[in-house]
Every structure is written in C-alpha cells, then in structure tokens.
C-alpha positions in Angstrom: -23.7 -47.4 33.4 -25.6 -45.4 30.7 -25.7 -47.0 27.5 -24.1 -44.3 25.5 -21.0 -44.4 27.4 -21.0 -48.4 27.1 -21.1 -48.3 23.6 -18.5 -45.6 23.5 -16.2 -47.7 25.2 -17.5 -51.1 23.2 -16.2 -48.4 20.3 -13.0 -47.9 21.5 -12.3 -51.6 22.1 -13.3 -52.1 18.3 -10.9 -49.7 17.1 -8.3 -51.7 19.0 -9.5 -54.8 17.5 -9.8 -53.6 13.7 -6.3 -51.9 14.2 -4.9 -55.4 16.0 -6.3 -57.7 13.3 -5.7 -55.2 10.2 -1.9 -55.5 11.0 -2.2 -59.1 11.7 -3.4 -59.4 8.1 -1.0 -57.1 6.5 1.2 -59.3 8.0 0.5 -62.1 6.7 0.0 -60.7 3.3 3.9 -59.2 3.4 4.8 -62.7 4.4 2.6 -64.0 1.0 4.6 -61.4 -1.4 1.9 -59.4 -1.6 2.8 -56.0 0.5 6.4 -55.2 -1.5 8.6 -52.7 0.3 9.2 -53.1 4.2 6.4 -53.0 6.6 6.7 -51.8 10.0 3.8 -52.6 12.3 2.3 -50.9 15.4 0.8 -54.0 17.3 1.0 -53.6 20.8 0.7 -49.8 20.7 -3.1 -49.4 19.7 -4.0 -47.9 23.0 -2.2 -44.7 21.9 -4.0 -44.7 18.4 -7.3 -45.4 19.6 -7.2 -43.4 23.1 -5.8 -40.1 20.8 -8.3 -40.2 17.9 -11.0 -41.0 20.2 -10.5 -37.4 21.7 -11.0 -35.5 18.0 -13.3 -34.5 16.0 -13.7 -35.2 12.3 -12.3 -32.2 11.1 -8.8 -32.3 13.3 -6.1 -32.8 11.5 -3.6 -36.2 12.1 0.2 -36.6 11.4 1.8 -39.9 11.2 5.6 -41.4 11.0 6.7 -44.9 9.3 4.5 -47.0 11.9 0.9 -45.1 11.1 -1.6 -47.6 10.1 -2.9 -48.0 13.6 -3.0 -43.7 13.5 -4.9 -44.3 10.2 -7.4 -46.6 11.2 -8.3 -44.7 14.4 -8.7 -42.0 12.2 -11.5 -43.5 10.5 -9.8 -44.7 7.2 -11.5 -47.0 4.9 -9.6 -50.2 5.4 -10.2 -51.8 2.0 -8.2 -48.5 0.6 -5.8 -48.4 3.1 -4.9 -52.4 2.7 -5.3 -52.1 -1.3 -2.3 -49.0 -1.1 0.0 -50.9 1.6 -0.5 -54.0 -1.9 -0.2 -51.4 -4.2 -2.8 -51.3 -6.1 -4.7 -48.3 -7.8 -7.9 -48.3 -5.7 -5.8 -47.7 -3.0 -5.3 -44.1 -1.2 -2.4 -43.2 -2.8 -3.2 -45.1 -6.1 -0.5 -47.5 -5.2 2.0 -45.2 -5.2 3.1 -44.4 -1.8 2.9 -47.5 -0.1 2.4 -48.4 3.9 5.2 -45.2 4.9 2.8 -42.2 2.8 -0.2 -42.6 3.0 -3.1 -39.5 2.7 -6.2 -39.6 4.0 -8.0 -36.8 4.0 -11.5 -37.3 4.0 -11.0 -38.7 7.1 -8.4 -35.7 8.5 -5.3 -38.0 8.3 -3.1 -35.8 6.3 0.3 -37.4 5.4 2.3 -40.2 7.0 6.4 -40.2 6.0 8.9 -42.3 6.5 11.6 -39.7 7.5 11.8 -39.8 11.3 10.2 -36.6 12.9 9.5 -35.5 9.3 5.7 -34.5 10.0 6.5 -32.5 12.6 6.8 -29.5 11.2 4.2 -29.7 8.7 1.9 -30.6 11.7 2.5 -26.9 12.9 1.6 -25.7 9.9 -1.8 -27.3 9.9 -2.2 -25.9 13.6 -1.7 -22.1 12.1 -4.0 -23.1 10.0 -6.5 -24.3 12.3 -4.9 -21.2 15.1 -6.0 -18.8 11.7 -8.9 -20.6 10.5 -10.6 -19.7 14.3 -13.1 -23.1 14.6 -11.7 -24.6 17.5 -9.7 -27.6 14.8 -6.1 -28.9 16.3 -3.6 -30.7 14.8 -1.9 -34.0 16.3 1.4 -35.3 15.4 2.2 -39.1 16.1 6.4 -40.0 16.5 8.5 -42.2 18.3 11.1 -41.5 20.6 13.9 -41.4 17.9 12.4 -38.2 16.3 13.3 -36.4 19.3 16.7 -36.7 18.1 16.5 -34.6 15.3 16.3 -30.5 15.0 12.9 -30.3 13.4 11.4 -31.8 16.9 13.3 -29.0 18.6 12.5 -26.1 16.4 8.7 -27.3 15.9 9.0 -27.7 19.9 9.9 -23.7 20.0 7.7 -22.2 17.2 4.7 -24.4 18.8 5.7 -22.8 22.3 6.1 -18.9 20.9 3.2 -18.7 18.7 1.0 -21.0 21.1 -0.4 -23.3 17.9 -3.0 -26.1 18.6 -0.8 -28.8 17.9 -0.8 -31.9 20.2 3.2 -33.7 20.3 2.2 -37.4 20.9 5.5 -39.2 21.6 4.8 -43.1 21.3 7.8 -43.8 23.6 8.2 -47.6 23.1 11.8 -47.4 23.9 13.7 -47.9 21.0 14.6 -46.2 17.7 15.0 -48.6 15.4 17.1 -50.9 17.2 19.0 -48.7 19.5 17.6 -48.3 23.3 16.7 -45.0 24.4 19.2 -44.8 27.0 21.9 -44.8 24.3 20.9 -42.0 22.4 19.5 -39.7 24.8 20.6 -38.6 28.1 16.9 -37.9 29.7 14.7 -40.9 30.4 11.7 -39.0 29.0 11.2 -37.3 25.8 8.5 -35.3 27.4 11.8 -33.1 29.8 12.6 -31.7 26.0 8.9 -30.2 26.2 9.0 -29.0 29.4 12.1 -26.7 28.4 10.1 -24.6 26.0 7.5 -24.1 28.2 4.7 -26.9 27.1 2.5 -28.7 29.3 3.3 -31.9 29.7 2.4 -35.2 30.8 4.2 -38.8 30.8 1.9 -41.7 30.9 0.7 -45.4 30.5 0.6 -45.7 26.9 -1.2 -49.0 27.4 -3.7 -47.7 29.0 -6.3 -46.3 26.2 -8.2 -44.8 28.9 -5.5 -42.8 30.2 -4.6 -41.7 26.8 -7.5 -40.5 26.2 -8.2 -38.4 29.2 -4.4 -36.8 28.8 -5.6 -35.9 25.1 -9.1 -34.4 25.7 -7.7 -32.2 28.5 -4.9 -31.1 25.8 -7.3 -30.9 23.6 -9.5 -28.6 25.0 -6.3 -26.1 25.8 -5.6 -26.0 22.5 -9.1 -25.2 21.3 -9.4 -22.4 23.7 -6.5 -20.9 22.4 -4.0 -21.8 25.1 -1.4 -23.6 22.9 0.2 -26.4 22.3 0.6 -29.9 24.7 3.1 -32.6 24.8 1.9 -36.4 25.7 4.5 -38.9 26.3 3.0 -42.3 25.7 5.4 -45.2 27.2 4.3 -48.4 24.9 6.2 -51.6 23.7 6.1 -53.0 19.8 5.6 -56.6 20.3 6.8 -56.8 16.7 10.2 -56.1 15.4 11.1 -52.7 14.0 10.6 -53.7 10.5 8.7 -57.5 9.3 11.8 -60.2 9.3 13.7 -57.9 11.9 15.3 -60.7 13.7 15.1 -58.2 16.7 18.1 -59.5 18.6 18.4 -56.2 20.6 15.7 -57.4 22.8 15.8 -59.5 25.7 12.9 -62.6 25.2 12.0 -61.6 29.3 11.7 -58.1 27.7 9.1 -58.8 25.3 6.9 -61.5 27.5 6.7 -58.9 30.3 5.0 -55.9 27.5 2.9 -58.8 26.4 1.4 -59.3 29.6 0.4 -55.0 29.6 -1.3 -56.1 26.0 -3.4 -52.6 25.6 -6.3 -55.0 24.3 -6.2 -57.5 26.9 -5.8 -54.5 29.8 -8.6 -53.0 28.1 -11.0 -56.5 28.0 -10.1 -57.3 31.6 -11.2 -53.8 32.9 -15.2 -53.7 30.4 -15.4 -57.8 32.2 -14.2 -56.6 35.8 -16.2 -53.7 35.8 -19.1 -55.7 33.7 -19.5 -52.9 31.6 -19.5 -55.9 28.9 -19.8 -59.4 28.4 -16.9 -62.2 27.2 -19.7 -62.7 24.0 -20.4 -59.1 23.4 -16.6 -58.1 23.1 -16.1 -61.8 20.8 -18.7 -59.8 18.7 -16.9 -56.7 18.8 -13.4 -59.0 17.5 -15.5 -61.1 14.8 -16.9 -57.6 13.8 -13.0 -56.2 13.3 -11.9 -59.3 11.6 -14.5 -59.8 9.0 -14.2 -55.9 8.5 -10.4 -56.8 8.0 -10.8 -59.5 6.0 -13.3 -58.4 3.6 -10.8 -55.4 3.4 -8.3 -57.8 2.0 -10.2 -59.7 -1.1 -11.2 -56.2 -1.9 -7.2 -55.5 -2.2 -6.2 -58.4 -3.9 -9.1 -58.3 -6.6 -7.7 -54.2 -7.5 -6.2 -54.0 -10.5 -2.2 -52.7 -10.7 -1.6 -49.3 -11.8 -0.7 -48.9 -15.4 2.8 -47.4 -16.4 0.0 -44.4 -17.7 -0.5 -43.4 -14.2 3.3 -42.8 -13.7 3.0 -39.0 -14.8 -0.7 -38.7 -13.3 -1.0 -36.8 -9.7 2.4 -35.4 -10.2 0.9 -31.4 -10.6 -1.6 -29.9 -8.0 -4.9 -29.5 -9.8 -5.3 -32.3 -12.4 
C-alpha cells in the first residue's frame, strides 16, 4: 500500500476518533452543568460524517440538523470553538448564542445547523444554485434523519433538486427512529431513499457503518453533481448508541437492539479492517486515538477558561453588516 493512501485512511480513522471522543466529552460536560440546553449526540454514526466530508473539498458547502457536531467536525471545525459554543461562551462560533442545535461554520464550509427537523433542506438547494450559478464545480450536502422525510420541505426540495438538476447531495442518516418513534410507524416504505427515486434521483441505500462505503457512494455523487448532472440521494442505514436527547431514558429500544448496533461500531469495523488488511498497526491507530483525545481535551480547558457573553452582546450580530 502506498503511503499516501495509508495516511489517508489513518485520516479518516482520526476524524472518527476526534468526532467519537469530542461527544464523549460534551457529554460529560452536560452531565457537569456545563453544556445548558439539551444535547443530542451522534455517537455511533461517525462513519456517515467522516465517509461524506472525506469526499469534499474545502469550498463545498455542508447542512446539518439537531445531531451535527460529528457533520461539524468532519467538516474541519475548530473544536475549541465548537465545544466553547455547545458551553456558551463568547469565543465560541456563535458567540454563545446558538448553542449545540445552530451552529455556523463557515470558514470551514459548514453553513448552518437547525434544530427544526428537515429545516436545512431547502436552504441547502439554495446554496447548490449558488454553486449550479457560480460554475466552479462546488456542491452542497445536506445531512437529516429519517424523520425529516416526513415533512413537505423534504418533498418539495426533492422536486426543485430533480427539475432544475442542482448539485445538492440528500444524505439520509437512517438510524431508524425519529425521535422515539420507529420508522415503521410513521412511514409506509422501508427506505427513505423510494421517496427519491420517485422524482427521478439517483439513488443508493447503504451500510452507513461502513465509512468506506460512504465514501465511495459520495464521491461517485459527487462527481455527477460537479459535472453538472444533478442532484443524488444516499441513504445511510446507522444506529445512535445514545438516546435521542442526553437523560433520554430510551425505553423504545429493545437492550438486544442496542448490543447488536454496538457490535457494527463504525470505529471498531473500521480498526478491524486497517489491522486485517495491515494497513496499520494496534500502536499506530492508539496514536491516532491519543492524538483525538488530547485534541479534545485541550478543546475543553480552552471552553471552560472563555469568558460568558455580556448582556452588551444581546443586541450585537442581530443586523447583517456590523
């Protein structure tokens, strides 16, 4: 194996690991009092985050829902900022003021995370006319979960995407549950990616646990969309290993349920396959994991030694321009 292409895996892995460990500490920081607000966590999904990102360039444009900090990180957002706005604190992205659910990261291409389900959709499409105007080969990707395909704005984005053939990549994190309601009872189709398929958009419905994978569906989608021919659909099937929100007791899932997705663990499918292939050593991807968590943890004091915002800052960032 060349060594370009190890270290571009060894990369991959690492974005895993920093996503993995940064939610592990913003856990453990809600659980301190110092994230306020809820807090929903991604782990168990970072194959989709780190196989999507891994496919883009800088300059692509990223959409996220209420789950986004693994989108963020693979991204390429500065953790210390990222951690310091999920504490709210003024060094942080937002200045404190929009929390784990809003972030904005644009230096790094992340545009805006929400908290309505399927709410950056739409505004996803209208980065890819953007980019579709613009005429420099940029796409725009859009993260949600199998609830948003509930709502109209997945269905009308779905259409527009289809008619005026935008550069926008759907990426349906299909981890089986909205909330805490099953898939099966608030849907009739057992994959979201059928709804695609209606309006005429290439699909595909695959191991979401598999970061490989992901990132293979992704590059070929995002090559269409650079050359102009439109808009793809990727249908991720993943598992939270966390409750919907931090303290969700999560009685809606069977224990069995939850040991079984553990054991398809995106990072520990991902480690088995570098050792089995000795791509990498057990030491070398221990580095890669100390690496993640002193990046993480560093991250952290830097949060917790940013000062509050002032009640001056209430009225500041409110008009475009200031």
């Amino acid at each position: 194996m060349k060594k370009a292409e190890k270290e571009d895996l060894l990369s991959i892995l690492k974005t895993m690991e920093t996503i993995r460990a940064f939610e592990e500490k913003a856990s453990e920081l809600y659980a301190q009092g110092h994230i306020p607000g809820f807090l929903h966590l991604g782990i168990g999904q970072e194959g989709v985050a780190a196989g999507v990102c891994s496919a883009l360039a800088g300059d692509d444009y990223v959409f996220g829902g209420h789950r986004s900090h693994p989108h963020e990180i693979a991204k390429g957002a500065d953790l210390g900022k990222l951690l310091a706005e999920l504490a709210g604190r003024s060094t942080g992205y937002c200045c404190g003021k929009g929390g784990s659910m809003h972030v904005v990261a644009m230096d790094v291409g992340f545009v805006v995370a929400t908290g309505i389900v399927g709410g950056s959709i739409p505004l996803a499409l209208g980065a890819a006319l953007v980019c579709k105007e613009r005429r420099k080969g940029q796409v725009s990707v859009v993260f949600f979960g199998d609830g948003a395909g509930q709502t109209g704005a997945f269905h009308e984005s779905l259409n527009i995407a289809s008619l005026w053939r935008l550069p926008v990549i759907f990426v349906c994190e299909n981890n089986g549950y909205a909330e805490f309601t099953p898939l099966s009872t608030h849907t009739p189709v057992a994959h979201l990616g059928e709804h695609a398929q209606t309006y005429h958009i290439p699909t595909v419905t695959l191991d979401g646990n598999d970061v490989l994978a992901v990132r293979k569906a992704v590059t070929e989608a995002v090559g269409c969309a650079r050359s102009g021919e439109g808009p793809s659909f990727v249908e991720c099937l993943t598992y939270r290993l966390r409750g919907h929100y931090e303290g969700d007791p999560a009685k809606y899932r069977e224990l069995s349920e939850v040991a079984d997705w553990k054991a398809k663990d995106p990072i520990r499918r991902f480690t088995t396959f570098l050792l089995e292939g000795k791509t990498s050593s057990e030491e070398e991807m221990a580095n890669v994991r100390r690496q993640a968590q002193e990046a993480v943890q560093g991250a952290a004091e830097f949060a917790l030694a940013s000062p509050w915002p002032t009640t001056g800052d209430l009225t500041r960032h409110v008009f475009a321009g200031e």
